[in-house]
LOFIFI-642953 format. One line per field, with one value per residue: residue in one letter; x negated, y, z of N, C-alpha, C in turn; residue number from 1. Coordinates in nm, 3 decimals. Each point is the difference from the previous one (the first is absolute). Layout:
residuo	c(a ...) .
neast	c(X ...) .
nnorth	c(Y ...) .
nup	c(Z ...) .
caeast	c(X ...) .
canorth	c(Y ...) .
caup	c(Z ...) .
ceast	c(X ...) .
cnorth	c(Y ...) .
cup	c(Z ...) .
num	c(NUM ...) .
This chain:
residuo	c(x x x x x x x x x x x x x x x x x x x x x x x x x x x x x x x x x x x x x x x x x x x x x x x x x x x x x x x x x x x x x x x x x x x x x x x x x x x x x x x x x x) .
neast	c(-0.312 -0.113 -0.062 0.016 0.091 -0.022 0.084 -0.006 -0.028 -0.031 0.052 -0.068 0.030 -0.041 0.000 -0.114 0.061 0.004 0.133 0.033 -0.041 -0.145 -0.010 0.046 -0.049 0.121 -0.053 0.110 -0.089 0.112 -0.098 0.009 -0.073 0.103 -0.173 0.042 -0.070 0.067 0.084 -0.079 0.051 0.087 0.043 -0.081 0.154 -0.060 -0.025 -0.075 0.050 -0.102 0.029 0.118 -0.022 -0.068 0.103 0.089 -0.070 0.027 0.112 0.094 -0.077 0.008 0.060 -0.128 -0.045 0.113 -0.012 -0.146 0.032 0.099 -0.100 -0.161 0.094 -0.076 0.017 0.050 -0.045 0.119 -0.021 0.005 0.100 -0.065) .
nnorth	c(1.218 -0.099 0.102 -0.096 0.062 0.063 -0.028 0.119 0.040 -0.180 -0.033 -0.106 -0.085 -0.011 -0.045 -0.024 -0.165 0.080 0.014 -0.102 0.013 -0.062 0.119 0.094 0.099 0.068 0.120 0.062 0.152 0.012 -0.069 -0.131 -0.114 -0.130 -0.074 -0.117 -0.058 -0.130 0.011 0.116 0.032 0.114 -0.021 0.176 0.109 0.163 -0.021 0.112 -0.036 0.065 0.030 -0.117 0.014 0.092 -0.003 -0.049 0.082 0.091 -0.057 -0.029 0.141 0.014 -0.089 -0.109 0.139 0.002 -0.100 -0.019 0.101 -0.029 -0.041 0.065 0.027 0.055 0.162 0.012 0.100 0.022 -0.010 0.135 0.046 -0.024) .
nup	c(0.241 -0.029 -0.047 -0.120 -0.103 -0.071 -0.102 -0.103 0.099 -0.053 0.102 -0.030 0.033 0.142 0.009 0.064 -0.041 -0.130 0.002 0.002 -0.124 -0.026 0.040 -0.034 0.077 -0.073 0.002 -0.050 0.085 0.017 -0.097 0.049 -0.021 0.020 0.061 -0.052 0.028 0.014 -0.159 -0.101 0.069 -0.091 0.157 0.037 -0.018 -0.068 -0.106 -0.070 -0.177 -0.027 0.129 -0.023 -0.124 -0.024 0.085 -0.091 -0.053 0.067 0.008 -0.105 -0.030 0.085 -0.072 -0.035 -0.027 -0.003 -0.083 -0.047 0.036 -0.047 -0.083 -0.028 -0.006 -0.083 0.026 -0.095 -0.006 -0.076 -0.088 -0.029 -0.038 -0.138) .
caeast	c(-0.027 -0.134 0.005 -0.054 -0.061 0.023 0.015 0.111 0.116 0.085 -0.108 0.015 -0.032 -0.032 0.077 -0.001 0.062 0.130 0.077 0.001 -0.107 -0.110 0.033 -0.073 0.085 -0.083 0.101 -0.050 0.052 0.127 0.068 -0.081 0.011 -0.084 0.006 -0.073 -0.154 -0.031 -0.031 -0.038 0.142 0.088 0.111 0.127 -0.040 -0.035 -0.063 0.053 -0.066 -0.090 -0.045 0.006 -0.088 -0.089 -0.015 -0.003 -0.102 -0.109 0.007 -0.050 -0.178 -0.019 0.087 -0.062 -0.037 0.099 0.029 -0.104 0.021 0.097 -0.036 -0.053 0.043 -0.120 0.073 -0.159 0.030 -0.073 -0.021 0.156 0.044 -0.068) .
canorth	c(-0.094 0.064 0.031 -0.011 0.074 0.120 0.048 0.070 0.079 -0.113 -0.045 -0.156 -0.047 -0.169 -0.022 -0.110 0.009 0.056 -0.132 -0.087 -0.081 0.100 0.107 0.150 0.139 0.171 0.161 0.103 0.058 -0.007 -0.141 -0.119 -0.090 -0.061 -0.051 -0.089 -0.021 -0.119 0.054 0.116 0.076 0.074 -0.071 0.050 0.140 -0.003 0.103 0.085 -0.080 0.041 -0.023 -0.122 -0.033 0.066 -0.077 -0.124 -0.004 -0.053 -0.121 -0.105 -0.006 0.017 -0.055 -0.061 0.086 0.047 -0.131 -0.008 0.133 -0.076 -0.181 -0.001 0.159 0.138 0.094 0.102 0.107 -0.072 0.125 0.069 -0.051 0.126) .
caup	c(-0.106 -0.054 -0.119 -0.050 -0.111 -0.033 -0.101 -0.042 0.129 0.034 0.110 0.042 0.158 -0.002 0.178 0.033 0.157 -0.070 -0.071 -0.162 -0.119 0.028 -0.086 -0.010 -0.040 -0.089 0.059 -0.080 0.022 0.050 -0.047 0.043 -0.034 0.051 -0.149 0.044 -0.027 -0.073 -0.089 0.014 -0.054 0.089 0.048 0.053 -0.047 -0.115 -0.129 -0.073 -0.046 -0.019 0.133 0.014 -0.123 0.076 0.108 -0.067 -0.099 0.157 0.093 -0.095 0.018 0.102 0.045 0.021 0.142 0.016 0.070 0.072 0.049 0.087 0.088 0.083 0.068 0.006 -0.086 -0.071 -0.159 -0.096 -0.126 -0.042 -0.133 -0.067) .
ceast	c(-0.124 0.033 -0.095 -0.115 0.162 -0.021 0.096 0.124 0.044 -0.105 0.030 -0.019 0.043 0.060 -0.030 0.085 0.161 0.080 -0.061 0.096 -0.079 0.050 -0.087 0.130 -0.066 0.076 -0.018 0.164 0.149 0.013 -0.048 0.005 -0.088 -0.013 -0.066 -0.109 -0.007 0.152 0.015 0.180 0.060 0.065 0.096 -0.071 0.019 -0.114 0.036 -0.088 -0.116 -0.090 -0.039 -0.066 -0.141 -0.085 0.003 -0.146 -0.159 0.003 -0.070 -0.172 0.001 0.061 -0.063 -0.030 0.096 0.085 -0.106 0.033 0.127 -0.017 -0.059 0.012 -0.120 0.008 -0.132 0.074 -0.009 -0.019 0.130 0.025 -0.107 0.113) .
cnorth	c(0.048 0.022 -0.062 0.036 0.141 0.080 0.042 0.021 -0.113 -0.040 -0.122 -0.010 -0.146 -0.013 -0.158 -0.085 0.000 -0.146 -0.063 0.049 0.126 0.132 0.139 0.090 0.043 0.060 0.073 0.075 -0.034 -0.138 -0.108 -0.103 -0.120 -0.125 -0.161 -0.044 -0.097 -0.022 0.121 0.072 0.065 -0.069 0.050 0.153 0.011 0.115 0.074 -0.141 0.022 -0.005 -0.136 -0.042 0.002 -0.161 -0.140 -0.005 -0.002 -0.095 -0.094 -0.031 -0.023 -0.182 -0.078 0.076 0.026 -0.170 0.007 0.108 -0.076 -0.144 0.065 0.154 0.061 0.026 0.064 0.086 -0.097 0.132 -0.004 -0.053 0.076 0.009) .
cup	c(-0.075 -0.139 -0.101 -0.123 0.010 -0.179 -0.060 0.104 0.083 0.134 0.049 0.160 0.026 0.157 0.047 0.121 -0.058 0.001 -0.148 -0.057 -0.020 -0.089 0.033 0.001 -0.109 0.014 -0.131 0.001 0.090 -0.043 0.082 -0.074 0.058 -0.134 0.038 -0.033 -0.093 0.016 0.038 -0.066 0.177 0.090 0.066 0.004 -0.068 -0.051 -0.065 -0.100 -0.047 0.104 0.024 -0.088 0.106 0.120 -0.008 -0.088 0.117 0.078 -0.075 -0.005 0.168 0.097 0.122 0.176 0.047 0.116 0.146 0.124 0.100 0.072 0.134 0.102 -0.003 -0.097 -0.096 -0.126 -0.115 -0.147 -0.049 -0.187 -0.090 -0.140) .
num	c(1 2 3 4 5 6 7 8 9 10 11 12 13 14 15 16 17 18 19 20 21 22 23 24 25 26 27 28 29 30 31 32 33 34 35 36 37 38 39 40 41 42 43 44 45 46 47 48 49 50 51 52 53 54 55 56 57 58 59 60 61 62 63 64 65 66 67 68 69 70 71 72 73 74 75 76 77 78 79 80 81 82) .
């Protein structure tokens, strides 16, 4: 699964091809979460909450690339949380 961005220990990824409804991994540490794209929320897993804060607050900036990234399957880095 390509890795997307990478901040504070949490590592996003993208899996094209994946089942519906468009979504993302994030890993952090022993935890997973999977999260949907549109709307941007948790659907399965979980977070430590602070973690999930975190990931909910990047998606949200990111959303638009994040849709775009799943229509047209090509994968690209996108910038980590600051």
């Amino acid at each position: 699964m390509p890795e997307i961005t990478r901040f504070y220990g949490i590592i996003i990824k993208l899996f094209f091809g994946d089942h519906p409804p468009p979504h993302f991994h994030a890993v952090y540490g022993e935890y997973n979460g999977l999260f949907s794209i549109e709307p941007i929320e948790i659907i399965e897993g979980d977070l430590p909450t602070r973690a999930k804060a975190m990931v909910l607050e990047w998606a949200a900036a990111y959303q638009p690339e994040l849709i775009e990234m799943w229509n047209i399957q090509e994968f690209r880095k996108l910038p980590p949380l600051k």
